[in-house]
Every structure is written in C-alpha cells, then in structure tokens.
C-alpha positions as CSV (number, residue, x, y, z in Angstrom):
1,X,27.5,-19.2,38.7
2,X,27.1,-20.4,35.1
3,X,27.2,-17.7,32.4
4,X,23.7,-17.5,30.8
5,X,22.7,-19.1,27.6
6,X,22.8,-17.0,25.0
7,X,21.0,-17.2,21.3
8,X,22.5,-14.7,18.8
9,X,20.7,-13.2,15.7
10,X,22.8,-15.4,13.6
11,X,20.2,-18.0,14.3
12,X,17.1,-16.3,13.2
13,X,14.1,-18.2,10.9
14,X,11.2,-17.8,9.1
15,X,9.2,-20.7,10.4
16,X,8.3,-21.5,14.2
17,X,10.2,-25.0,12.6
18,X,9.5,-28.2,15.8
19,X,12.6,-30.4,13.2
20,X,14.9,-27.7,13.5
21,X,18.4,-28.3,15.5
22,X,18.3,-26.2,19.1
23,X,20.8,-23.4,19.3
24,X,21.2,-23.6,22.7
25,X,19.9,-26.1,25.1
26,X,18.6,-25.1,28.6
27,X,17.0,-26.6,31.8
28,X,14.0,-25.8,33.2
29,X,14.2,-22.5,35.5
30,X,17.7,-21.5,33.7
31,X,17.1,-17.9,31.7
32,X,18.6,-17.3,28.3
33,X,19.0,-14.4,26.3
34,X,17.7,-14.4,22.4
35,X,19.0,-11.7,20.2
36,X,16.7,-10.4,18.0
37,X,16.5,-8.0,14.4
38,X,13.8,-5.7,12.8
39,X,13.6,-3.7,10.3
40,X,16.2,-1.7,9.4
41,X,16.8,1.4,10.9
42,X,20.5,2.5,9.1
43,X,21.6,6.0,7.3
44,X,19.8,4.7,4.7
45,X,16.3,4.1,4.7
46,X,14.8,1.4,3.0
47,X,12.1,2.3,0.4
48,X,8.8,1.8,1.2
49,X,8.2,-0.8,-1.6
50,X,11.1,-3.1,-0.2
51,X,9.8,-3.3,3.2
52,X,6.6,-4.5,1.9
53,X,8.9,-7.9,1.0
54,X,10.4,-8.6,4.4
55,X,9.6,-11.0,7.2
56,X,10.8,-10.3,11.0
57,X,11.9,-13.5,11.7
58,X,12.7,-15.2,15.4
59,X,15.6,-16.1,17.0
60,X,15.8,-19.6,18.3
61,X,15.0,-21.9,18.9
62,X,15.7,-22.9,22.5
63,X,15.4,-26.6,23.9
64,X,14.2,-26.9,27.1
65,X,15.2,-30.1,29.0
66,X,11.8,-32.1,30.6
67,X,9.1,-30.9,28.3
68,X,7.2,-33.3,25.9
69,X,4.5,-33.2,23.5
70,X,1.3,-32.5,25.0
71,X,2.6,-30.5,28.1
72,X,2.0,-27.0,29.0
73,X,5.0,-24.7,29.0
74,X,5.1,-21.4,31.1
75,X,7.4,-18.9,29.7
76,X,8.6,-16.1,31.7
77,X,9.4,-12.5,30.1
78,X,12.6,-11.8,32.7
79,X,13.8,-8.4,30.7
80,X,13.7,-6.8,27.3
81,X,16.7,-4.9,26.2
82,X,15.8,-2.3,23.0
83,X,18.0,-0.3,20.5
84,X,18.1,3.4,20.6
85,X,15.9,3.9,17.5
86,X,13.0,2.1,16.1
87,X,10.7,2.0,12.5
88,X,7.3,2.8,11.6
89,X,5.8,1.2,8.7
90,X,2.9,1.9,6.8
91,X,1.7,-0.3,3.4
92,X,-0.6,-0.1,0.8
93,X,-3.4,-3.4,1.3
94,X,-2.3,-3.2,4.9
95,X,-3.6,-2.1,8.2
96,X,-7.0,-1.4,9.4
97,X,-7.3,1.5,7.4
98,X,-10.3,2.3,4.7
99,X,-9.2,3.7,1.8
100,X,-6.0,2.0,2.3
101,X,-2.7,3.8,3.7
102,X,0.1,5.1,1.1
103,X,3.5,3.2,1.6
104,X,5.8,5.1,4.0
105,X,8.6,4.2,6.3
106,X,10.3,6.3,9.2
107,X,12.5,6.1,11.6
108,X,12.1,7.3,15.0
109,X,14.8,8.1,18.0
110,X,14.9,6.1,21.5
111,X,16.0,7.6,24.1
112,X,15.5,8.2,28.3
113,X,12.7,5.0,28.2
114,X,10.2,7.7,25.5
115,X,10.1,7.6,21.8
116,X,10.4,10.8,19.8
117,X,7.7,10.4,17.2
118,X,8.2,13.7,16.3
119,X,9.7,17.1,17.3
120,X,6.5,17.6,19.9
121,X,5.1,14.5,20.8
122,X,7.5,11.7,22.7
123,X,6.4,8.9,24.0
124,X,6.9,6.4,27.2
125,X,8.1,3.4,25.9
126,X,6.6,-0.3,26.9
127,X,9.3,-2.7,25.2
128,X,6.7,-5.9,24.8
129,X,7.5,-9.3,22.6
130,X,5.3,-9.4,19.3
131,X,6.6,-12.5,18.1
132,X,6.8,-15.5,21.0
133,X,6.0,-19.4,20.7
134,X,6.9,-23.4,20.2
135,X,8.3,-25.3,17.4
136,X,5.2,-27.4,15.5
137,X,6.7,-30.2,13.7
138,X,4.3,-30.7,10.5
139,X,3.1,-27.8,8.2
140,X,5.6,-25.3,11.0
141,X,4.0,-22.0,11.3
142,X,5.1,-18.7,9.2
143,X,6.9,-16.5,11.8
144,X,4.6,-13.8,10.9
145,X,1.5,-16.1,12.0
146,X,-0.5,-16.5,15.3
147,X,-2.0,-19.6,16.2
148,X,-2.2,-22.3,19.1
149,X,2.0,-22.2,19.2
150,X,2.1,-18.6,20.1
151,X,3.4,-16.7,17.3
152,X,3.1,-13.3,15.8
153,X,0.3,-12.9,18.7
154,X,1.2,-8.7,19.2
155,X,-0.3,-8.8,22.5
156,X,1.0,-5.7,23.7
157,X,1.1,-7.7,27.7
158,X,4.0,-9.4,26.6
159,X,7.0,-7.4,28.5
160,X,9.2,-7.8,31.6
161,X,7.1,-9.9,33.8
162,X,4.5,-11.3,31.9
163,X,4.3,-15.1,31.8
164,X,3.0,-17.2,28.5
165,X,1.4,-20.8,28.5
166,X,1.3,-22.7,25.1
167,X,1.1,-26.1,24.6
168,X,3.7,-27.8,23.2
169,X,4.0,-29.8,20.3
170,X,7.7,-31.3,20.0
171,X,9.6,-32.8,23.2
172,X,11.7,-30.0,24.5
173,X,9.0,-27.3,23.2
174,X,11.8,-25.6,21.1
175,X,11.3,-21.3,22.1
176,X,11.4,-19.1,19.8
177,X,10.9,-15.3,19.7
178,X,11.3,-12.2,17.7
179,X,9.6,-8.8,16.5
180,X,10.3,-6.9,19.6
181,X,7.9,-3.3,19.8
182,X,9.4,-0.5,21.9
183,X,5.9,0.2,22.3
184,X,2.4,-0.6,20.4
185,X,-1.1,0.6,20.7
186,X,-3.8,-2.3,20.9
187,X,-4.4,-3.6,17.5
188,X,-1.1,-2.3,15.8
189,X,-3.2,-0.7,13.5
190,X,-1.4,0.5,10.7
191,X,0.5,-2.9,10.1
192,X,3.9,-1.8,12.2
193,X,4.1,-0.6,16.0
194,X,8.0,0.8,17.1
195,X,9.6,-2.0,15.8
196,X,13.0,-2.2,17.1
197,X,16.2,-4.5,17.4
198,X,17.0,-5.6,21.0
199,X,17.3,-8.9,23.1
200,X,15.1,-10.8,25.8
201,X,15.3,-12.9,28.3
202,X,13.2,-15.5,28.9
203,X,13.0,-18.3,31.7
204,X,10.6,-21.5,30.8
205,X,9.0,-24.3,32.7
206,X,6.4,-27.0,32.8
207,X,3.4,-26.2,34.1
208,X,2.0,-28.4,36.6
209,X,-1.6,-27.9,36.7
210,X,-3.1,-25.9,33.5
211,X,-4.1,-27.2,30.4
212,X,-5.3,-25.2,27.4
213,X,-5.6,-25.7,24.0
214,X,-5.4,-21.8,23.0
215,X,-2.4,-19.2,24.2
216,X,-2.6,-17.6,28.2
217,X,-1.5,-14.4,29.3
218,X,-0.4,-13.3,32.6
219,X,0.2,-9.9,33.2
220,X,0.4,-6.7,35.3
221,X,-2.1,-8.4,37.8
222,X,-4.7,-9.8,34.9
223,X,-5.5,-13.4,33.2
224,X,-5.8,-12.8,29.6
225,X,-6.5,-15.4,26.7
226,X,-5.8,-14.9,23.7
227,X,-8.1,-16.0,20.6
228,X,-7.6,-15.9,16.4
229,X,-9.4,-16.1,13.1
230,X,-10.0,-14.5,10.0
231,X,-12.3,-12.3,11.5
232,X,-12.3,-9.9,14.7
233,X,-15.4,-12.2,15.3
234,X,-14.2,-15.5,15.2
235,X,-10.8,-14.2,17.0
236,X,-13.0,-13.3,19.9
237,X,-15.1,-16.3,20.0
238,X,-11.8,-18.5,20.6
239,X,-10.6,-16.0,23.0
240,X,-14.0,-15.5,25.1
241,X,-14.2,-19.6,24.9
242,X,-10.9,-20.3,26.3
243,X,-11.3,-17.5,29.3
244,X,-15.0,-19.3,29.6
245,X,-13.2,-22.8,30.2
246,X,-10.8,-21.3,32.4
247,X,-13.9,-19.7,34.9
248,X,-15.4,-23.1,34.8
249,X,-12.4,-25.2,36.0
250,X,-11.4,-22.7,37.9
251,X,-14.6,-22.5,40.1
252,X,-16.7,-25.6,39.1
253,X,-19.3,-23.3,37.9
254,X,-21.9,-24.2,35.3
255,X,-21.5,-22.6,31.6
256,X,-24.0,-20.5,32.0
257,X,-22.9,-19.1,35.9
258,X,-18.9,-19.0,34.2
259,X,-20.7,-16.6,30.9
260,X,-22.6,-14.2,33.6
261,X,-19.5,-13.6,35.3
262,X,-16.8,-12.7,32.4
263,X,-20.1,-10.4,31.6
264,X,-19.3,-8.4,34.3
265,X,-16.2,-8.9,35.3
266,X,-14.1,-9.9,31.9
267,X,-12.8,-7.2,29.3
268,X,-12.2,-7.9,25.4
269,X,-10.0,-6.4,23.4
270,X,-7.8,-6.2,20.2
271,X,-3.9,-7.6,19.6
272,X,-3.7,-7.0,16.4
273,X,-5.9,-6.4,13.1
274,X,-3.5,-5.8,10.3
275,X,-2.2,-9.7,9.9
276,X,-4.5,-12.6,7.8
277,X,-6.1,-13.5,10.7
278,X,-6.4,-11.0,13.6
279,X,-6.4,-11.6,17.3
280,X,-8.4,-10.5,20.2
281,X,-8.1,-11.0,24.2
282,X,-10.2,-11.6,27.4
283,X,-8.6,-10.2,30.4
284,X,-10.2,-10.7,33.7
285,X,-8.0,-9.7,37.3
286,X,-6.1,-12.7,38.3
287,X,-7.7,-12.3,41.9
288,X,-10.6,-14.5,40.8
289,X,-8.8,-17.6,40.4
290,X,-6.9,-19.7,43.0
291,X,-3.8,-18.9,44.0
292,X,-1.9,-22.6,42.7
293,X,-3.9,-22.6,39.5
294,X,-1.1,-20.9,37.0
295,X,1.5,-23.0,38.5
C-alpha cells in the first residue's frame, strides 16, 4: 500500500487561489492529510491588539485527478487530528455582541477528547473543519470568506464523517482547508470558537448525480445546505432556496408541495454571525431523499 499524500503547513495561503501550483496531487478515492495552523497558543501570548491583524489561512491546495469545471465534487471528512491546547479570541467591532466585546485572548488546555475552559467547567470536544473549499480562478476568495467555493463556512457539521459538495470552478477542483475548531457553538458568536492546530484527512470524488449551485452538507444522518449574505436574512433565503430545490428534484414535487414540507419537516439555523457576511443552514433527515441521490 502507497503511503498517503500528505500537505504540510509549509504550504498554507490566504486566498482559496484556482492559478495556484498543487502541493500534492491525488486520485479520486485516495485520502490525504493537510496540516493545518491557528492561532498561536505558545508561552507567550499574543496581545489582544495583534490577533486582531491575523488571517487563519488553508493548507493546500490538493489536485484531484478527473474533476473539471462545472462538476460537483464530494469531499469526505475521513479524521481530524487536534493539538492539546486551543485559543479563544474576543475583539472589539467583532462578534454578535451589542455593546461590543473588549479585546481578550486565552488559551485553553485539551485533553481526554474535553476542553478545560476553566477550573470548573470542561467541555466534550467536537473537532469540526471551519475553513473547507475549491480554488476560484478570477477575483480567488479571502480564506476568511464563505461563498459558493466553500470557504470559511463554520458549519459546526463539518467533522469525521461528514461529506461536502461544491462545485467546482478549475479542472482538478484544487482542496483546500484550514481553521480547524476543537469545538464551536452554532454561530461562533464571539468571532473565535477553540481554535486549534491539528491535521485532517480528507477523501474527494466526483459526484455522479447532484448538482448545486450553493454548498451541501451531509452529516450525522441529516442533509444540510448551507446559504450566505450580508444579512442573517439573505443568508437564509439562499440556504432555504437551495434545500427547496433539492425537495423538488428529489421528489418531483411542485414549489409550493416542496415549501409545505421543509415547513414541517426542515430546521434553520446559524454557522456563523461574526464574519462580513454570515451564514445560515437548512437541515432536513436524509431519510427523505432517495438512497442514490448524494452519489
């Protein structure tokens, strides 16, 4: 057996860039490993004003051999390994906060799968990916963006198991991810959830029969789309439209039959509300949709 591809933090950027040369170059079905940094968590603490400056970038990017513009890739969350101690960042101007939080940074312990937040209260964590996506050729997305690549989407579905689709923009899809959480509470309100070093593995393929023009979740037994905007709003309208496309082609239901069923039967929720444009989810149990569909 091969040895598995692996992406060290050495080849970390800013931009989800599509021109960018591959680090490593994988075939379809073949996992690889991407290192990947956070904020630092050494002796010395950063201050709080200097954190305010840095970007969490992704590690990448990743060809994958038989994928073209205008496919649909499936990306598959194998494992996520994370460091033994995570940070917590608050920022002035940031989070969902009113009046706005005071800058302050910690760091808190990992250890036996819980985080010590303090000297009482420890946590379970839930190691999930906040930063996952595609290269995009022209105008290449800010790593700390979400959009229809993926991106800085903070869904906090995203750990071992869970399977992504995006389009893809740039033959071979180029995979990029980054900005792994140890664990974070649906909308990541106060700009940082446990952000910690670590490394995943991810497997990727073309999917043969779904096509989307927004993100798709699948995870812990539920189909969840995934929707952004400038406002909670418009971030929920995207995300309630894709789920509402999915019901009709799913089922060959009318609109209006497809919109009576997510009423009762699909939930919405907040990924994140501390970035320039926030992002919200429709999650509805996978049951309801044939079996070959997410192929």
């Amino acid at each position: 057996m091969s040895e598995r591809v692996k992406v060290t933090a050495e080849h970390v950027h800013s931009h989800f860039d599509g021109t960018l040369t591959p680090a490593a170059v994988v075939g379809q079905d073949e996992s690889f490993t991407l290192q990947t940094v956070s904020l630092p968590t050494g002796p010395t603490e950063l201050p709080p004003h200097v954190v305010d400056s840095l970007l969490v970038p992704v590690t990448g990017p990743v060809a994958v051999r038989g994928l073209h513009a205008g496919d649909m890739i499936r990306i598959e969350v194998i494992s996520i390994a994370i460091a033994n101690k995570g940070a917590i960042v608050t920022m002035p101007g940031y989070g969902a906060f009113v009046p706005p939080l005071r800058a302050s940074y910690r760091v808190v312990p990992i250890l036996d799968a819980t985080v010590q937040f303090d000297e009482s209260i420890r946590l379970a964590t839930h190691p999930m990916v906040g930063k996952l996506g595609v290269g995009v050729a022209e105008g290449p997305p800010n790593s700390s963006t979400v959009g229809r690549h993926g991106g800085n989407m903070d869904n906090n579905a995203l750990g071992a198991g869970a399977a992504l689709y995006l389009p893809v923009f740039v033959d071979e899809a180029l995979v990029f991810a980054g900005d792994l959480h140890a664990r974070q509470g649906d909308g990541e309100v106060c700009l940082s959830a446990v952000e910690v070093a670590g490394e995943v593995t991810l497997r990727c393929h073309k999917a043969r029969n779904l096509q989307s023009a927004t993100p798709i979740v699948l995870a812990q037994g539920r189909v969840i789309t995934l929707g952004d905007g400038r406002s909670l709003d418009a971030a929920a309208e995207m995300a309630l439209g894709a789920m509402l496309g999915l019901v009709e082609r799913a089922h060959g239901w009318p609109r209006e039959k497809a919109a009576m069923f997510l009423s009762i039967a699909g939930d919405v929720g907040v990924c994140q509300l501390v970035n320039p444009r926030v992002g919200a989810k429709v999650s509805v149990p996978i049951e309801y949709f044939p079996s070959s569909f997410f192929e």
